[in-house]
Every structure is written in structure tokens, then in C-alpha cells.
PDB file with SEQRES, HELIX, SHEET and CRYST1 records, atoms N, CA, C and O in Angstrom:
SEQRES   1 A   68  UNK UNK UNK UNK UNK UNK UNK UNK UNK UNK UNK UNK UNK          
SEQRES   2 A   68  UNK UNK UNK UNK UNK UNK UNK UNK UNK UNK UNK UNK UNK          
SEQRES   3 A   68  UNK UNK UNK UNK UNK UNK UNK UNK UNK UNK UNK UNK UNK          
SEQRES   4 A   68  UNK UNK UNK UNK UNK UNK UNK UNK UNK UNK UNK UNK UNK          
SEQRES   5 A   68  UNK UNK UNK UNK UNK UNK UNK UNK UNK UNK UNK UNK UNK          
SEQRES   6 A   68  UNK UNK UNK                                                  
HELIX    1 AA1 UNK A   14  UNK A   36  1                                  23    
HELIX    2 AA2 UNK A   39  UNK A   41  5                                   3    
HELIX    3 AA3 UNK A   45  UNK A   63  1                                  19    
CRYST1    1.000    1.000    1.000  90.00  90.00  90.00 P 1           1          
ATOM      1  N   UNK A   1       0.843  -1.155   0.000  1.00  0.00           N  
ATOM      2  CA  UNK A   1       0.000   0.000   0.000  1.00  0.00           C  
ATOM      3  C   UNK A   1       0.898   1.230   0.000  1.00  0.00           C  
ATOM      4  O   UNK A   1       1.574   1.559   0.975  1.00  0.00           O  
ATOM      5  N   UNK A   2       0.867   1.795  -0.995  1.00  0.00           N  
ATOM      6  CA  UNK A   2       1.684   3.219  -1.573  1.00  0.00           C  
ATOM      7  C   UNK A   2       0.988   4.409  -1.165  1.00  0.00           C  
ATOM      8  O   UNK A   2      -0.215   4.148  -1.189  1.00  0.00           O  
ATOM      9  N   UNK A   3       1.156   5.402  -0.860  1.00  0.00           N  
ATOM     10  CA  UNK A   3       0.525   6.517  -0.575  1.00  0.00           C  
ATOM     11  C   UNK A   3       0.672   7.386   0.806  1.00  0.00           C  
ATOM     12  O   UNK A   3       1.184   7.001   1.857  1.00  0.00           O  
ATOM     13  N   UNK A   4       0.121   8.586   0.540  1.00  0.00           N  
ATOM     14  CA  UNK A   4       0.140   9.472   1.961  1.00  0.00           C  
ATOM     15  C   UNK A   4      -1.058  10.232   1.812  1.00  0.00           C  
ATOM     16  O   UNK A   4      -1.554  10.587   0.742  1.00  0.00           O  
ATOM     17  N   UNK A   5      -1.650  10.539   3.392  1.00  0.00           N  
ATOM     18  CA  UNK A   5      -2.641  11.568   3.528  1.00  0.00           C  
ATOM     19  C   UNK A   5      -2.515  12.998   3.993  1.00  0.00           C  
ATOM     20  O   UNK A   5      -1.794  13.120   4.983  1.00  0.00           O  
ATOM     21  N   UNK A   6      -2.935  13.879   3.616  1.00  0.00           N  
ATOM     22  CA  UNK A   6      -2.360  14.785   3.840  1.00  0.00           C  
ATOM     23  C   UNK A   6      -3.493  15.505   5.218  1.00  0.00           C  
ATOM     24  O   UNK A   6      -4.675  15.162   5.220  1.00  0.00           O  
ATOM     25  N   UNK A   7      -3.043  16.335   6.135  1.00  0.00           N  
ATOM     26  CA  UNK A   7      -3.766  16.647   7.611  1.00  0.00           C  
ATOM     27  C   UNK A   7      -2.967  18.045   7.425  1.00  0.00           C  
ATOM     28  O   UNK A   7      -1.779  18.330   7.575  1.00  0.00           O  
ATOM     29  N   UNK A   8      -4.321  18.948   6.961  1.00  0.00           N  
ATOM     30  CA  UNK A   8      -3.576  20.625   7.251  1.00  0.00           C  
ATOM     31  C   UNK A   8      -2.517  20.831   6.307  1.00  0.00           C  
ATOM     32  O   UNK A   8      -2.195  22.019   6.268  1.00  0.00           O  
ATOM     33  N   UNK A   9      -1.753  19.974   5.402  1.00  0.00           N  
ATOM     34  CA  UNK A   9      -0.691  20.286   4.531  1.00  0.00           C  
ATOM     35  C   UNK A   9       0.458  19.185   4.872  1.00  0.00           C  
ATOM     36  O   UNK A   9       1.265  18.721   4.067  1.00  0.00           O  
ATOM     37  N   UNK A  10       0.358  18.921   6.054  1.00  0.00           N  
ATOM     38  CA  UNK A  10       1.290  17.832   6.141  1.00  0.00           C  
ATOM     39  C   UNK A  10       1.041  16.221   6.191  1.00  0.00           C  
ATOM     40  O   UNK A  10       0.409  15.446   6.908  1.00  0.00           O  
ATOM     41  N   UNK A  11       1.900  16.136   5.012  1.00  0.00           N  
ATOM     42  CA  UNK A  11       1.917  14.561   3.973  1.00  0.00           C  
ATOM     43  C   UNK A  11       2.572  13.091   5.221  1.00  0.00           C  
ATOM     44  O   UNK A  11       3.694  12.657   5.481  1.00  0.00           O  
ATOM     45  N   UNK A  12       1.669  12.871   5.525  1.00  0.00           N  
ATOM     46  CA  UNK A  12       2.479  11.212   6.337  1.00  0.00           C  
ATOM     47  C   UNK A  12       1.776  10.321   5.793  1.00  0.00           C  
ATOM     48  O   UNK A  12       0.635  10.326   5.331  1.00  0.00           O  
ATOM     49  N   UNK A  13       2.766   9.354   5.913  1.00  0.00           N  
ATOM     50  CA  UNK A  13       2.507   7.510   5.168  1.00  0.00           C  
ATOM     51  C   UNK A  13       1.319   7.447   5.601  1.00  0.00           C  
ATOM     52  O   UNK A  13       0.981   8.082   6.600  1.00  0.00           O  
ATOM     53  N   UNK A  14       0.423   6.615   4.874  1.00  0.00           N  
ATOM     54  CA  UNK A  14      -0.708   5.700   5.520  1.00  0.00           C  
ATOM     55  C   UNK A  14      -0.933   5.132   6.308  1.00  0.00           C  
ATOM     56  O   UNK A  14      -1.849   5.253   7.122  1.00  0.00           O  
ATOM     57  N   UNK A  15       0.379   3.906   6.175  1.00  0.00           N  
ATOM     58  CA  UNK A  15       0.938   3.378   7.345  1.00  0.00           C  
ATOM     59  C   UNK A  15       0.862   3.960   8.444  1.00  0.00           C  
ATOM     60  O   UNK A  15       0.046   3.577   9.282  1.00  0.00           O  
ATOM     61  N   UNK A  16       1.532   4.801   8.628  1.00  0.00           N  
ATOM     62  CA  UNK A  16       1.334   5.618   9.882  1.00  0.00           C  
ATOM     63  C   UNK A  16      -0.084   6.067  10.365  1.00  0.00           C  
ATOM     64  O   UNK A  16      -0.465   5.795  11.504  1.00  0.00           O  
ATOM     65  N   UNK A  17      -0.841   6.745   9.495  1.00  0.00           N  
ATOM     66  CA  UNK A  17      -2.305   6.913   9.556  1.00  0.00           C  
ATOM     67  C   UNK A  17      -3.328   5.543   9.993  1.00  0.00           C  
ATOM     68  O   UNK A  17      -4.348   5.712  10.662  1.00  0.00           O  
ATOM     69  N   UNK A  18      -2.934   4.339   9.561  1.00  0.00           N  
ATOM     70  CA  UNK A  18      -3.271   3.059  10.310  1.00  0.00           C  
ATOM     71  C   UNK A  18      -2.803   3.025  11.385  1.00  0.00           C  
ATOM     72  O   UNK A  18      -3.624   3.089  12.300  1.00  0.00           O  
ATOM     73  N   UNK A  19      -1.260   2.909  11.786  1.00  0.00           N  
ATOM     74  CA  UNK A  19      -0.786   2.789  12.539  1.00  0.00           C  
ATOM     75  C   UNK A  19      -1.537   3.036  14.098  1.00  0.00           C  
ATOM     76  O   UNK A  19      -1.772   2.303  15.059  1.00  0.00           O  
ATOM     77  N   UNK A  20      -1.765   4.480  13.777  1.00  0.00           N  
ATOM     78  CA  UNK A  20      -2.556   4.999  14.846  1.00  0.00           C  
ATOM     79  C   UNK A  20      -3.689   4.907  15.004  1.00  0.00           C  
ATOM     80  O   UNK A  20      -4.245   5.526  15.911  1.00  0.00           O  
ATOM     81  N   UNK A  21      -4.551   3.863  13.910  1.00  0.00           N  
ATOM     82  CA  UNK A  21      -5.845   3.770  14.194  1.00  0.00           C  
ATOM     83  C   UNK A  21      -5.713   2.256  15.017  1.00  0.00           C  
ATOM     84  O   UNK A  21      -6.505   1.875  15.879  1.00  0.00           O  
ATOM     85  N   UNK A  22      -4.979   1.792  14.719  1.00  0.00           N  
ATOM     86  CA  UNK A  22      -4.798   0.062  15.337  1.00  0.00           C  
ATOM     87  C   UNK A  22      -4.482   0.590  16.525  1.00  0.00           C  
ATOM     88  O   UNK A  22      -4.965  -0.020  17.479  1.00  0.00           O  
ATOM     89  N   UNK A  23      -3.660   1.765  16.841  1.00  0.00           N  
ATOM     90  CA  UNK A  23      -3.125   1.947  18.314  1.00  0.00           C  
ATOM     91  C   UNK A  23      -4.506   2.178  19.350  1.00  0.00           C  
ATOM     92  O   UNK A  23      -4.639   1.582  20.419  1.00  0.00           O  
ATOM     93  N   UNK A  24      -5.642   3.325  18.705  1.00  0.00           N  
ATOM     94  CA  UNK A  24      -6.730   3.381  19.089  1.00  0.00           C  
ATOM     95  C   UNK A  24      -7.375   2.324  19.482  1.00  0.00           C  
ATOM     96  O   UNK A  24      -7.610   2.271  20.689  1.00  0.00           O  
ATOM     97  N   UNK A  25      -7.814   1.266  18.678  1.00  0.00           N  
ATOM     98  CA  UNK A  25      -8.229   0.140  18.479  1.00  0.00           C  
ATOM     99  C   UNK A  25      -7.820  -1.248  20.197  1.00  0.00           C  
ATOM    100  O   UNK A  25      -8.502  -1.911  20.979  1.00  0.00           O  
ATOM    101  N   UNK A  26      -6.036  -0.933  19.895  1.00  0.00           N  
ATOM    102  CA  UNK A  26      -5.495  -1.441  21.038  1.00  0.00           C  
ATOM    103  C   UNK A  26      -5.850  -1.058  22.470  1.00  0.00           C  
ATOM    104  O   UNK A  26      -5.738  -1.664  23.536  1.00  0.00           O  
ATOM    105  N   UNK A  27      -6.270   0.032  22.175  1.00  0.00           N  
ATOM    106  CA  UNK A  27      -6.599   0.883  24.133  1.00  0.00           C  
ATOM    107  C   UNK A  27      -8.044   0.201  24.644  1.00  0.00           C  
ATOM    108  O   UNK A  27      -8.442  -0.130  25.761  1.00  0.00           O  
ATOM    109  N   UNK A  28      -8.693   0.142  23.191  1.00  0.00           N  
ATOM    110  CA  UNK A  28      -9.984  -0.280  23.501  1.00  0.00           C  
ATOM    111  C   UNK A  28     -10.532  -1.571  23.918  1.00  0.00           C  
ATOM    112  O   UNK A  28     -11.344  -1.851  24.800  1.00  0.00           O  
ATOM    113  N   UNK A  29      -9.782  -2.416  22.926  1.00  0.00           N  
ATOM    114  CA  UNK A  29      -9.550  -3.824  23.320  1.00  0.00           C  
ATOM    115  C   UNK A  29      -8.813  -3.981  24.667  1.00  0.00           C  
ATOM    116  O   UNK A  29      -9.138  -4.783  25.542  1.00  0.00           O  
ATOM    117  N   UNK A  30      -7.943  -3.251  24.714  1.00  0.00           N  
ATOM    118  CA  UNK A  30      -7.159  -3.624  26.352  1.00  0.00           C  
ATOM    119  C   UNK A  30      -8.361  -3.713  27.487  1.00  0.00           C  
ATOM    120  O   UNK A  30      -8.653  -4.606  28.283  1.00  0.00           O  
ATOM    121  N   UNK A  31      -9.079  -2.081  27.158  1.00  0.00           N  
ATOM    122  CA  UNK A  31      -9.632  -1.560  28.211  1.00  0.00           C  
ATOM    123  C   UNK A  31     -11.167  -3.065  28.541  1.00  0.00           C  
ATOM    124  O   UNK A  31     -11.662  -3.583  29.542  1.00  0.00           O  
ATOM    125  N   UNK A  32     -11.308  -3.162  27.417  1.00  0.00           N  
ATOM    126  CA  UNK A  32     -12.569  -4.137  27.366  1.00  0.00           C  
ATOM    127  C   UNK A  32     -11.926  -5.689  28.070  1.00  0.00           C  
ATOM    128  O   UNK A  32     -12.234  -6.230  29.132  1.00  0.00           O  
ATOM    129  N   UNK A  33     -11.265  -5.974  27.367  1.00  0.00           N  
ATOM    130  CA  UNK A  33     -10.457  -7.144  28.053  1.00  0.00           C  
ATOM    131  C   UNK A  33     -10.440  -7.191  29.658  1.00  0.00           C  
ATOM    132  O   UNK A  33     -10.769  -8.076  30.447  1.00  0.00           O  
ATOM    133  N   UNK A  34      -9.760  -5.474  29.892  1.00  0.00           N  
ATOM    134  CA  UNK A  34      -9.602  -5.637  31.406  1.00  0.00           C  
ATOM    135  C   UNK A  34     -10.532  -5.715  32.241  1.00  0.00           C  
ATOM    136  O   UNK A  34     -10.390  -6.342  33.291  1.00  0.00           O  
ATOM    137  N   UNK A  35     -11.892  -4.952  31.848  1.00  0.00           N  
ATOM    138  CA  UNK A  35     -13.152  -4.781  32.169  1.00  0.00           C  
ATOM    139  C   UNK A  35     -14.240  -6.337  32.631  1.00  0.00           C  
ATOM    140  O   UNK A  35     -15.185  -6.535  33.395  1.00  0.00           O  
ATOM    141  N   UNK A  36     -13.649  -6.945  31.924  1.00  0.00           N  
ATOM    142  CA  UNK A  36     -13.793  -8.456  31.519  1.00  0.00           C  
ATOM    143  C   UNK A  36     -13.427  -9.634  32.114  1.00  0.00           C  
ATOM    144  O   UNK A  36     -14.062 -10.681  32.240  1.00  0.00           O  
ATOM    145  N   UNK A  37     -12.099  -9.272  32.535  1.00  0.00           N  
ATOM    146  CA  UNK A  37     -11.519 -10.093  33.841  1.00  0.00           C  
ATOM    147  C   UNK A  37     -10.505 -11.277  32.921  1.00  0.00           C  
ATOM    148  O   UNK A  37      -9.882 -12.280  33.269  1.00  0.00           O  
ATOM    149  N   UNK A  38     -10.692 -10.643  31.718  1.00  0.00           N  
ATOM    150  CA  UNK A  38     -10.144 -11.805  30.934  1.00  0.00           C  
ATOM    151  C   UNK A  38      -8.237 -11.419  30.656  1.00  0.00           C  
ATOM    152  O   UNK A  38      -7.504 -12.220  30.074  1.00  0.00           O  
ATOM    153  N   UNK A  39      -7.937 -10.595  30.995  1.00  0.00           N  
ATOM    154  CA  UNK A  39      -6.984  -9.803  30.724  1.00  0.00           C  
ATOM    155  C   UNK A  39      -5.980 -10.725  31.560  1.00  0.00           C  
ATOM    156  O   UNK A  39      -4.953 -11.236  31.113  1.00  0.00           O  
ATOM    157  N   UNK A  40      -6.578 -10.860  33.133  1.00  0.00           N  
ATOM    158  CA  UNK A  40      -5.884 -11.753  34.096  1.00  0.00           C  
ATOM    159  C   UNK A  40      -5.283 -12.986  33.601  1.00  0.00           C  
ATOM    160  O   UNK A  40      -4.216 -13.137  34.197  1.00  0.00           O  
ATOM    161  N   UNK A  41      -5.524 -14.074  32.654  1.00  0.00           N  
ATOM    162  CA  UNK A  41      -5.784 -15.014  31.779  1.00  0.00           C  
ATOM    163  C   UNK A  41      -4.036 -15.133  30.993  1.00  0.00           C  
ATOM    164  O   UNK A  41      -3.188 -16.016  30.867  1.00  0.00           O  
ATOM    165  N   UNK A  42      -4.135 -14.141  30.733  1.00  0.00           N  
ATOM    166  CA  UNK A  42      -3.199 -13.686  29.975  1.00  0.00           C  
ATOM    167  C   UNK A  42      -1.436 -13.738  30.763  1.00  0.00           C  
ATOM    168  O   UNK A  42      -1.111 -13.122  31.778  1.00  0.00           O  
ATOM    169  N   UNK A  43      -0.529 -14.661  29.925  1.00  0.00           N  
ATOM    170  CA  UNK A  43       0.770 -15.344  30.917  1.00  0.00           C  
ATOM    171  C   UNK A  43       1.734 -13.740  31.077  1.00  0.00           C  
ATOM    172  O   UNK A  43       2.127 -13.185  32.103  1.00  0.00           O  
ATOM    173  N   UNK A  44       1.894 -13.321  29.580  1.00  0.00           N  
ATOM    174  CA  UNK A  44       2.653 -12.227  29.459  1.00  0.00           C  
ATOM    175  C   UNK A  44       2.097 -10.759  28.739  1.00  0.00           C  
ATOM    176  O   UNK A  44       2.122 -10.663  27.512  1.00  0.00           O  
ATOM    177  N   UNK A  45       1.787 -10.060  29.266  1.00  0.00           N  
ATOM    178  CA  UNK A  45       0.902  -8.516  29.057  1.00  0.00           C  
ATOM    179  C   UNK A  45       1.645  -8.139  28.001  1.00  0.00           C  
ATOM    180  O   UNK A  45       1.141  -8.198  26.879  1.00  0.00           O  
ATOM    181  N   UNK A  46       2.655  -7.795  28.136  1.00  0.00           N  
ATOM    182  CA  UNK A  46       3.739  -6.731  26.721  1.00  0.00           C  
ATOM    183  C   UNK A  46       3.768  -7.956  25.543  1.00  0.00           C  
ATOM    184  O   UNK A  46       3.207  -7.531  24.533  1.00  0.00           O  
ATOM    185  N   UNK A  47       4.109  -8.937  25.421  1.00  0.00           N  
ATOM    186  CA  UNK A  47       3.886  -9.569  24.305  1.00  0.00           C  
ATOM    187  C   UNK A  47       2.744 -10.025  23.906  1.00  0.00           C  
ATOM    188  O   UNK A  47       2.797 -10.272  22.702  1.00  0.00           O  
ATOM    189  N   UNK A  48       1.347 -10.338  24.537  1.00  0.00           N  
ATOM    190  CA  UNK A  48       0.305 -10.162  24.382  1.00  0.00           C  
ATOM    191  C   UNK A  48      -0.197  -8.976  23.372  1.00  0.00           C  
ATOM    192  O   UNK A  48      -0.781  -9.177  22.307  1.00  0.00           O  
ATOM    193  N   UNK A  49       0.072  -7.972  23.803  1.00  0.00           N  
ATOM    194  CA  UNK A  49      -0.159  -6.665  23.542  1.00  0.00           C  
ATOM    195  C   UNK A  49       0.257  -5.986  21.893  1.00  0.00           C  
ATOM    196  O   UNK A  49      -0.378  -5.388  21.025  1.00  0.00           O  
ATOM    197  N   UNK A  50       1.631  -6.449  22.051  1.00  0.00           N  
ATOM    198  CA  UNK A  50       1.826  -6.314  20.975  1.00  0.00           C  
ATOM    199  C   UNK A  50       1.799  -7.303  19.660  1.00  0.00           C  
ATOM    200  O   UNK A  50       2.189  -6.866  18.577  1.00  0.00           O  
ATOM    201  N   UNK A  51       1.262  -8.826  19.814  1.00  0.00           N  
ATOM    202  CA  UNK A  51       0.735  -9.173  19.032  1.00  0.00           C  
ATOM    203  C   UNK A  51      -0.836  -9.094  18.900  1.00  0.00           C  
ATOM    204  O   UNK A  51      -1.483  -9.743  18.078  1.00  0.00           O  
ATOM    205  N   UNK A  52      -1.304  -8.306  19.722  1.00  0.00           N  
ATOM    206  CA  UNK A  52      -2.838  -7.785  19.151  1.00  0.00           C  
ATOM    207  C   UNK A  52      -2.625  -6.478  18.543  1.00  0.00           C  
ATOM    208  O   UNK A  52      -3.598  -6.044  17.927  1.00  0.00           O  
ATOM    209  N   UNK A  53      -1.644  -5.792  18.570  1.00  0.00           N  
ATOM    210  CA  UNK A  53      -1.395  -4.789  17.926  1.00  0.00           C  
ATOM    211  C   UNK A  53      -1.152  -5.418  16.412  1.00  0.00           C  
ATOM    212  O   UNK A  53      -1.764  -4.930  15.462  1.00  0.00           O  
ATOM    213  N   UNK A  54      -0.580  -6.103  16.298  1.00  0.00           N  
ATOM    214  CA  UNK A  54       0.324  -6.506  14.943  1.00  0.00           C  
ATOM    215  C   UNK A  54      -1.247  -6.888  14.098  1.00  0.00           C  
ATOM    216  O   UNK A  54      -1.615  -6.534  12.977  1.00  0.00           O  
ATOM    217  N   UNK A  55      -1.722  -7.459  14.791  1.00  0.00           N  
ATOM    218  CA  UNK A  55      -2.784  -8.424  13.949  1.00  0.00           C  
ATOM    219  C   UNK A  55      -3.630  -7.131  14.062  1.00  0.00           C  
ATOM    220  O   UNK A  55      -4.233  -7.035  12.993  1.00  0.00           O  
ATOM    221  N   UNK A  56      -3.865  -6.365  14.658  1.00  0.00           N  
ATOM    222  CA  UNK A  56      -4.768  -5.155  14.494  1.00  0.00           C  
ATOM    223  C   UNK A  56      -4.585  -3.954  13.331  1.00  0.00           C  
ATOM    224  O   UNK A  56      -5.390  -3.276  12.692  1.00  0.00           O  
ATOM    225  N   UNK A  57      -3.203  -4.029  13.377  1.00  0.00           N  
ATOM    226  CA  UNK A  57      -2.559  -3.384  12.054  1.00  0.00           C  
ATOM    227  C   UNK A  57      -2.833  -4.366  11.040  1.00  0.00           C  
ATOM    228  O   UNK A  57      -3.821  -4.029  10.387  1.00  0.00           O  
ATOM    229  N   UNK A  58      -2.508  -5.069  10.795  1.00  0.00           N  
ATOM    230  CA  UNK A  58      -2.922  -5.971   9.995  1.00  0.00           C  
ATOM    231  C   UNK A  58      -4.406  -6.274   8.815  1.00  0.00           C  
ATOM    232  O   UNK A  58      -4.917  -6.161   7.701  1.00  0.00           O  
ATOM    233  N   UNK A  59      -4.465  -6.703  10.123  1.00  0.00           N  
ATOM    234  CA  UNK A  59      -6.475  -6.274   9.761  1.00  0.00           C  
ATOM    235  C   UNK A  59      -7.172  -5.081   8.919  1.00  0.00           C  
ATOM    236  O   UNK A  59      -7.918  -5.386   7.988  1.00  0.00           O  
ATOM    237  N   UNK A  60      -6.887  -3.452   9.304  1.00  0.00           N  
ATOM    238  CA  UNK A  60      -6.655  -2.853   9.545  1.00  0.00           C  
ATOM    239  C   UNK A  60      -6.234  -2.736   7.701  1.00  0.00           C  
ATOM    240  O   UNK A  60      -6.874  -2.412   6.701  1.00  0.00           O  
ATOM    241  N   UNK A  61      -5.070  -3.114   7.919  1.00  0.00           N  
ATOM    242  CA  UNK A  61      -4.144  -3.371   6.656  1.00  0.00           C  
ATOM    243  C   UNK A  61      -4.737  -3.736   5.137  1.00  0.00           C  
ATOM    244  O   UNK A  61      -4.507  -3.195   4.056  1.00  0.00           O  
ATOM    245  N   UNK A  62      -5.617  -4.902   5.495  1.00  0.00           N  
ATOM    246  CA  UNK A  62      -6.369  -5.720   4.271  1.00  0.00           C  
ATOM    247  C   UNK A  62      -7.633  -4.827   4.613  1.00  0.00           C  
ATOM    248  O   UNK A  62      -7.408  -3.897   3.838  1.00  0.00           O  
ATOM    249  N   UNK A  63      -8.556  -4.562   5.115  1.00  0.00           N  
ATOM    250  CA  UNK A  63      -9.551  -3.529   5.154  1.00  0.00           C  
ATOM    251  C   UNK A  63      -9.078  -2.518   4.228  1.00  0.00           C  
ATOM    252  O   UNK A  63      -9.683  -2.759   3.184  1.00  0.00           O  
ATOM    253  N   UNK A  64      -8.337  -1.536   4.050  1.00  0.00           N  
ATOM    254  CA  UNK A  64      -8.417  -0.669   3.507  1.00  0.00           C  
ATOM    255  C   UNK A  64      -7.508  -0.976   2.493  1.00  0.00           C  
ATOM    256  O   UNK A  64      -6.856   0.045   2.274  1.00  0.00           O  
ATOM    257  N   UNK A  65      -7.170  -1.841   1.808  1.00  0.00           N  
ATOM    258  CA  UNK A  65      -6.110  -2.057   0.596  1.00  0.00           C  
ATOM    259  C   UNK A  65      -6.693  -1.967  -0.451  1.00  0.00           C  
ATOM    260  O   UNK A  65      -7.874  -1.773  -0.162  1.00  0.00           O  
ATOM    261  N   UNK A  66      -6.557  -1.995  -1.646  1.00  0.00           N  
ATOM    262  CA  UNK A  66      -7.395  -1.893  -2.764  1.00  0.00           C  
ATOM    263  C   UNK A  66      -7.309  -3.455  -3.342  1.00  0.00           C  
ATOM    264  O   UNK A  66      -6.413  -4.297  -3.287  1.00  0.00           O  
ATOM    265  N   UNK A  67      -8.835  -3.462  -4.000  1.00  0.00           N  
ATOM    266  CA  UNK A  67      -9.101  -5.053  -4.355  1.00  0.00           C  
ATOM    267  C   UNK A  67      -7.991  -5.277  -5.443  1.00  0.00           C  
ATOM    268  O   UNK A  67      -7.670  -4.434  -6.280  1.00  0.00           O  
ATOM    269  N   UNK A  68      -7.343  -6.777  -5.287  1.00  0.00           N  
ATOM    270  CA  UNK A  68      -6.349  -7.514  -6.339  1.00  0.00           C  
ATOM    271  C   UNK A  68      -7.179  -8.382  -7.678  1.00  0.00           C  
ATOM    272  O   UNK A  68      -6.519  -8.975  -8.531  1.00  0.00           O  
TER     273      UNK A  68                                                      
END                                                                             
């Protein structure tokens, strides 16, 4: 995925523009998780975390790609 969006004049990757929507995405899921009791469950928090990030980018990723 090639491209940038532009915010006020200034041009950043897409990537990045996902980036931070998966990060959003991550607070929410955390917060729900924790809310949940299910969070406890969980062996290791930081690597947890950041493979729901990855797969959230991801996701995220194929959602907005253009059809092949």
C-alpha cells in the first residue's frame, strides 16, 4: 500500500495513519479485556499486547487495501 494523507498540509505515510488507528483500536480492546476479567488469563501482558497490535494493524491493513 503506496501513498500518503495529507492533515492541514502535512503529507504522512498511511501506514502511519493506520498505525494509529490500530493503536486506538489497542486501548480499547485492552480496556474491554480488562473490564472483563479476561486480561488476568493472559501469561505475558507486553507480548500479548503487541501481538494484538500486529494483527490489528494488519487487519486494519487488508480492510483498507485496494481489491487484487
Amino acid at each position: 500500500m503506496i501513498g500518503e494523507a495529507s492533515f492541514y498540509g502535512l503529507y504522512v505515510p498511511w501506514l502511519m495513519v493506520l498505525a494509529g488507528a490500530a493503536l486506538l483500536a489497542l486501548w480499547g480492546v485492552r480496556r474491554l479485556l480488562a473490564a472483563t476479567g479476561l486480561y488476568r488469563w493472559v501469561w505475558h501482558p507486553a507480548l500479548f499486547d503487541m501481538a494484538l497490535y500486529l494483527l490489528l494493524l494488519y487487519g486494519l491493513s487488508r480492510l483498507t487495501a485496494p481489491p487484487q
